[in-house]
VOGU-3710 file (C-alpha; in Angstrom, 3 decimals, decimal comma):
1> xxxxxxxxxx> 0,000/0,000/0,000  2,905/2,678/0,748  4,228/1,487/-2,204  1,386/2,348/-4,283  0,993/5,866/-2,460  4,793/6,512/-2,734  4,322/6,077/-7,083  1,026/8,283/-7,353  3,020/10,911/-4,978  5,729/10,325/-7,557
11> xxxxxxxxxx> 3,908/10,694/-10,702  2,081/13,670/-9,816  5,181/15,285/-9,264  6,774/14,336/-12,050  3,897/15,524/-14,123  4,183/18,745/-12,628  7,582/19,009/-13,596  6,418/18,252/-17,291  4,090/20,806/-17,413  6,232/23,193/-15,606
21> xxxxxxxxxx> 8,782/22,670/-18,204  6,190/23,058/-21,232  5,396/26,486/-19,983  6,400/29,512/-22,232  9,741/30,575/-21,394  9,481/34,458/-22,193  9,205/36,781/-19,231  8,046/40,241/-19,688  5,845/42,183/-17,179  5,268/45,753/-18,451
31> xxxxxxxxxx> 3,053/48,669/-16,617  2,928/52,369/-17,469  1,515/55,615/-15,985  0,695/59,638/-16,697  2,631/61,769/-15,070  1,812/64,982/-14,953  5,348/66,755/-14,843  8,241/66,838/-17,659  9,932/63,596/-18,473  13,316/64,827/-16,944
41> xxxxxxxxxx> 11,749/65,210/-13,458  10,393/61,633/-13,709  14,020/60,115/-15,520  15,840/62,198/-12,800  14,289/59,248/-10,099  15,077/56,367/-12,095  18,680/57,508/-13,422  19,794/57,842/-9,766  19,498/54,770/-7,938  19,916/57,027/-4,765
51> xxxxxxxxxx> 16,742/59,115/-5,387  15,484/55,436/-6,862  15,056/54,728/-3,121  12,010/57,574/-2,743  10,034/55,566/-5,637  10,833/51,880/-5,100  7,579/49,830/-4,148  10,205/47,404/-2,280  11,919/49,525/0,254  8,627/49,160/1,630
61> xxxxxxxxxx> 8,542/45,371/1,963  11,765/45,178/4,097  12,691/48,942/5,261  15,931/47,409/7,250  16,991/45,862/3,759  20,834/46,129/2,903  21,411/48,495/-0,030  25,179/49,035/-1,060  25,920/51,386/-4,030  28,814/51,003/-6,615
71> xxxxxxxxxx> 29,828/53,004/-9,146  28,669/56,763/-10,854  25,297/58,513/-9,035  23,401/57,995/-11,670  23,706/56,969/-15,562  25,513/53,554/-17,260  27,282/51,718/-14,287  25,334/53,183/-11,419  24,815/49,956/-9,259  22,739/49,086/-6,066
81> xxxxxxxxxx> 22,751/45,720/-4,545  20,607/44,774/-1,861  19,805/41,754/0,829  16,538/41,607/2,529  13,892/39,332/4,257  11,720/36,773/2,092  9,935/39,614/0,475  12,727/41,345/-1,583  15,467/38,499/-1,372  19,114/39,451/-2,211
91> xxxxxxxxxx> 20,724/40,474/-6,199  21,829/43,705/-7,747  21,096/46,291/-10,499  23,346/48,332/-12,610  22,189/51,057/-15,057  23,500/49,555/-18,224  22,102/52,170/-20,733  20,965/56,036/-20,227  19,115/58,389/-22,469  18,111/61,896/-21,094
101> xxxxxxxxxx> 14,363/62,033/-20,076  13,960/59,299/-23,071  15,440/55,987/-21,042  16,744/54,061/-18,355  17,992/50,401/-19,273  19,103/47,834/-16,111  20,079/44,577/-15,728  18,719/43,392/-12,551  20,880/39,982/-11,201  18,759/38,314/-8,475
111> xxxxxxxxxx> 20,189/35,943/-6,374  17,052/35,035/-3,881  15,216/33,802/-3,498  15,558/32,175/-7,126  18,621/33,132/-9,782  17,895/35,247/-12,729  19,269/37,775/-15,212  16,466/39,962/-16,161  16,354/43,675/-17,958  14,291/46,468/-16,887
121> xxxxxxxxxx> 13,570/49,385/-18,997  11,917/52,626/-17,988  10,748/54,680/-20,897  9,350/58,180/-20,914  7,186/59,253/-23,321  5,876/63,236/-23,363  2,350/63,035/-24,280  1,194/66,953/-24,392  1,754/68,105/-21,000  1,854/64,627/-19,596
131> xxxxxxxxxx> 4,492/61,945/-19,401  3,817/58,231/-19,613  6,611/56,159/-18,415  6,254/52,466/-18,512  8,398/50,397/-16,878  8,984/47,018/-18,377  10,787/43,467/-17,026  11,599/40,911/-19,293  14,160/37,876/-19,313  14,046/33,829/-19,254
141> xxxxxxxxxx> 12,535/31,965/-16,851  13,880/28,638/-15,379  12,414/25,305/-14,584  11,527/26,390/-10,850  9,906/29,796/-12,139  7,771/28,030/-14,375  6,129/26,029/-11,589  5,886/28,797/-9,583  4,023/30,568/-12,106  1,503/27,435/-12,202
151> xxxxxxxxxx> 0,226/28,336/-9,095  0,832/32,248/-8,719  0,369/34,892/-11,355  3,655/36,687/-11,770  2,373/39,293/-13,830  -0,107/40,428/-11,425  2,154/39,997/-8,550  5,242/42,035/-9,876  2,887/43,880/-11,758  1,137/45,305/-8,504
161> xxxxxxxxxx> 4,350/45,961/-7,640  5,388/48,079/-10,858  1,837/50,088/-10,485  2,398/50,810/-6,899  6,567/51,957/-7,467  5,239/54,048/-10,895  2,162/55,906/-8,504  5,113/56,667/-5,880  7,123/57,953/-8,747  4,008/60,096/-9,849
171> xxxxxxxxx> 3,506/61,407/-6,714  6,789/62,251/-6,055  7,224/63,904/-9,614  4,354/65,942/-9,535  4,929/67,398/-6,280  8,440/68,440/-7,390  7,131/70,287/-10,405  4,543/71,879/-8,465  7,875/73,498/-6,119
//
């Protein structure tokens, strides 16, 4: 009888494993706002992974997180590692690409809770007297990502997250065009 149970335990999670693996292996997650303030006040919080801090949706999931900065201020090889709790994990993000109030390209290297190499872009778009700025994750996702994603959405979890960092960033670039 224990045998028996011991196989269908078996089989079920080797099945997951098979589906896991047949899941698409594209990650992108993309969310975007209007801002009502010029794109350089917006791209001036983004470019500078000091002033990054005011914006971030995660500073708020572990505010005694670890953040170490490497590098220039802001622009191509500003850097910012962190180590937190569960919630935010431990990796590190380096501007690798900077174009004045049009872009700010990153690689973000996680390294928990799972590994990954993504890119994150933050656009910014004028739009009349309005700027949209979408921000924008995309990479590969592995074998244990995949499962994961068969039982939470990742696109509405790290998107919340991406809505909640771009209405900080509104707020905070609005009031500083108001000053």
């Amino acid at each position: 009888m224990i045998i028996k149970v011991l196989f269908v335990i078996a089989a079920l999670i080797a099945v997951l494993f098979i589906v896991a693996a047949l899941q698409p292996s594209d990650l992108r997650i993309e969310r975007s706002i209007a801002i009502s303030a010029p794109p350089a006040v917006a791209f001036a919080y983004v470019n500078d992974l000091h002033k990054w801090q005011e914006m971030s949706p995660y500073v708020k999931l572990d505010p005694m997180m670890k953040q170490t900065y490497t590098g220039p201020i802001a622009g191509p090889g500003a850097a910012m590692a962190w180590e937190g709790n569960n919630n935010v994990g431990a990796g590190s993000m380096t501007i690798t690409e900077s174009r004045p109030d049009e872009l700010v390209r990153m690689r973000l290297d996680f390294l928990k809770p799972f590994a990954a190499t993504n890119t994150a872009e933050f656009t910014f778009k004028r739009e009349g007297d309005q700027t949209i700025v979408t921000w924008t994750m995309s990479g590969k996702k592995i074998l244990i990502t995949k499962a994961v994603g068969l039982v939470m959405n990742m696109d509405k979890m790290i998107g919340g997250q991406f809505e909640e960092g771009l209405a900080n960033l509104k707020s905070l670039a609005e009031a500083a065009t108001k000053k």
